[in-house]
N, C-alpha and C positions, 0 to 999 in steps of 0.2 A: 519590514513592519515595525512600527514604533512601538515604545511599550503602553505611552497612551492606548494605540489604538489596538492592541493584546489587552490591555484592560477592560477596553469598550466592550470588544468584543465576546471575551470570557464572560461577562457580567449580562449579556444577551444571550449568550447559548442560556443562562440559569432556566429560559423564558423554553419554552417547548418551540422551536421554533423548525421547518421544512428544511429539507437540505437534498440538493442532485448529489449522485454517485455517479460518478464514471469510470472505464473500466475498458481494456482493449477489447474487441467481442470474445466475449466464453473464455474470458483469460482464467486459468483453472485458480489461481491465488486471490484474485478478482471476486471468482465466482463462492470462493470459500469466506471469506471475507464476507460479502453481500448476503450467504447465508448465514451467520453468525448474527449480522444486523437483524436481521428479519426473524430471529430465531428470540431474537432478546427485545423483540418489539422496537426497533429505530427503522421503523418502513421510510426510506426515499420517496421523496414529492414525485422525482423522476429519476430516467437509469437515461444518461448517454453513454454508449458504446460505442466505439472509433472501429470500423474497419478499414482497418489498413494493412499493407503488405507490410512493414516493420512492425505491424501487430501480431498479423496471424504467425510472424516468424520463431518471436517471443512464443504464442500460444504453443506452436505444434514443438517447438523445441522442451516447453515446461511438462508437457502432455505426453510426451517422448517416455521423458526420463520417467514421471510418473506411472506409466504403461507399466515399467521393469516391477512393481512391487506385487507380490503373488495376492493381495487383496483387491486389485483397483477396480476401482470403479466409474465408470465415465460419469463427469461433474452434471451433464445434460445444460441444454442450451437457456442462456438469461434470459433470452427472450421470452419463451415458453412460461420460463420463473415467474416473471411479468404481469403475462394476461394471465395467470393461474391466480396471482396475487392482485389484480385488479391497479397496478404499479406503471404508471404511463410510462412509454420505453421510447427510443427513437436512438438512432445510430447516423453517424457523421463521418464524413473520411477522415478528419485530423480536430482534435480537441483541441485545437488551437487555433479554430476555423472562424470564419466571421457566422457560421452556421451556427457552431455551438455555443459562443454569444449569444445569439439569439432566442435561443431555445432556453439557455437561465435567464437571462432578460424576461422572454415573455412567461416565464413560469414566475416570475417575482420572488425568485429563490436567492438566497443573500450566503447561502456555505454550501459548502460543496467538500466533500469525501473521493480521499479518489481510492480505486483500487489496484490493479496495475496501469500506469498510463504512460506517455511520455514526461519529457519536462515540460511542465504547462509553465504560458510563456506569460507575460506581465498585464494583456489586456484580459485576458480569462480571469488571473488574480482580481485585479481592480473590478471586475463585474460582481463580484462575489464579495459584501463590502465586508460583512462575520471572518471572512477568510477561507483556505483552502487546506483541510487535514489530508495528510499522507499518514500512510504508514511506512514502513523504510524497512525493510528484509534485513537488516543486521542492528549494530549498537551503533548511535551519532554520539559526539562525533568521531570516536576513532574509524570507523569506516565509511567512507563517503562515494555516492556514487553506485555504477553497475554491479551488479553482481555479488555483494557483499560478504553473502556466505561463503562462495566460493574465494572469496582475497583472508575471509577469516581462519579457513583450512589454512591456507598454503602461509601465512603468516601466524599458525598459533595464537589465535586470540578470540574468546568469547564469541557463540553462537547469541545472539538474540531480535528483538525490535525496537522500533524505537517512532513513538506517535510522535507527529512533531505538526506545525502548522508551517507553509511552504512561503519563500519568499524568494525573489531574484536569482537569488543564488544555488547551489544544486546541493540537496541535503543542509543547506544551513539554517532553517529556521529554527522557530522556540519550539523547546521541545517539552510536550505533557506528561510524558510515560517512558518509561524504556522497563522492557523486560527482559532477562538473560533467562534463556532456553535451558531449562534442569538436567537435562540429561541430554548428551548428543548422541546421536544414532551413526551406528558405524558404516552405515548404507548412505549415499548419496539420497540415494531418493526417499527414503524415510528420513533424509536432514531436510528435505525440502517440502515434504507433506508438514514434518513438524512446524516448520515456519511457517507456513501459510498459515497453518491453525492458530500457531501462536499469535500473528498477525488478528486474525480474527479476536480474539481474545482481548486481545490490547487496548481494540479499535471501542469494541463493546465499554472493557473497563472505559477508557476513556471519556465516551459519550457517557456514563453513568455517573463519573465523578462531575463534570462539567455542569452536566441538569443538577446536582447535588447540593455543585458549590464547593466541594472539598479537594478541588484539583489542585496540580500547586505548577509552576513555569516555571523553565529557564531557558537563559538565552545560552545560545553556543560560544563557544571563542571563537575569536574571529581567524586565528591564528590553529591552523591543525596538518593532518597530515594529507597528502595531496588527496584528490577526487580520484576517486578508482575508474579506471575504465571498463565497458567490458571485455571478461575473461574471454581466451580463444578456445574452444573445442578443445586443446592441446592441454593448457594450464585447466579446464574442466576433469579435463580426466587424469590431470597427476593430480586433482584435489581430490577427487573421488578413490583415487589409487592409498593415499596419504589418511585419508579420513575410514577407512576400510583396516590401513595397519595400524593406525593409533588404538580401534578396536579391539582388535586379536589381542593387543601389548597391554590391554588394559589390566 
């Protein structure tokens, strides 16, 4: 994205303008996030949700770990969220389908929020001419890529998020906001409730500053430390192992 067209477009969000969320189906960070929105009044024109098997993989994996905390509570289904909220919904196997083209085409929706998703791939971008917000589960650009939290354990470096708007590349766009998480939780799964919340938070600030007008960009270096991949079940659990002793030693 050019910085012309980061201007254009910032100076168009000032304007109240519709915008789709997408989101893997009932992806629990997704669906915390979308509540957050709705909570702060930024209701979605529409909700596309991907059901896909590399989705629901992610879902039951983040739902897993979530289960472990003695307060959980099941997130309940987005669809439901939806018609409760009067929120037109529709799901798609892959968000980078000639379907979900379609479906922000025919809504005349020009941005787009995503929640948990893939990497949306370059004709999704260009259908959405405002651009496409992310949220990112840790800080850009030192952590780039899968898994973040978990590469920020196992390398000692700042828990937080980081709103950024999405371009070609994976984690490199402009970024609006970053927030570092106050306190890290010596439980894996209360570091990951935290984020999602904080995620939600972010996303909120950020849509408030933008209709405001008080936001402020920057562009990443182009130059950083490599893209993280995702972590293995293995490296999961010496980060959980690692983030659990850091606690005790505090």
């Amino acid at each position: 994205m050019l910085i012309s067209d980061i201007s254009f477009c910032l100076r168009a969000m000032q304007r109240e303008i519709e915008f789709v969320y997408l989101n893997f189906r009932n992806h629990p960070r997704g669906r915390t996030m979308l509540d957050a929105l709705i909570e702060a009044d930024f209701v979605p024109a529409l909700v596309i949700e991907e059901a896909s098997l590399p989705g629901q993989d992610g879902v039951e994996e983040q739902r897993s770990v979530l289960k472990e905390l003695d307060d959980f509570v099941e997130i309940g289904d987005v669809e439901a969220l939806c018609r409760k909220k009067n929120i037109p919904y529709r799901i798609v196997e892959n968000h980078n389908d000639t379907a979900c083209v379609d479906l922000i085409r025919a809504a005349s929706i020009h941005l787009a929020v995503l929640g948990d998703t893939r990497i949306i791939k370059e004709s999704v971008i260009h259908e959405c001419n405002l651009g496409i917000i992310n949220v990112h589960p840790g800080l850009l650009p030192e952590i780039r890529g899968n898994n973040p939290y978990v590469w920020a354990i196992l390398e000692g470096k700042a828990q937080g998020v980081t709103v950024h708007f999405i371009d070609k590349g994976v984690d490199t766009g402009p970024i609006l906001l970053r927030r570092v998480l106050s306190e890290v939780p010596s439980s894996y799964p209360e570091l990951i409730r935290s984020i999602n919340i904080l995620c939600g938070e972010a996303l909120v600030e950020s849509l408030r500053q933008l209709g405001s007008g008080t936001f402020s960009i920057a562009l990443q270096p182009t130059e950083c430390s490599p893209t993280r991949k995702a972590a293995s079940v293995d490296l999961k659990r010496v980060a959980a192992q690692k983030l659990q002793e850091c606690g005790v030693n505090a």
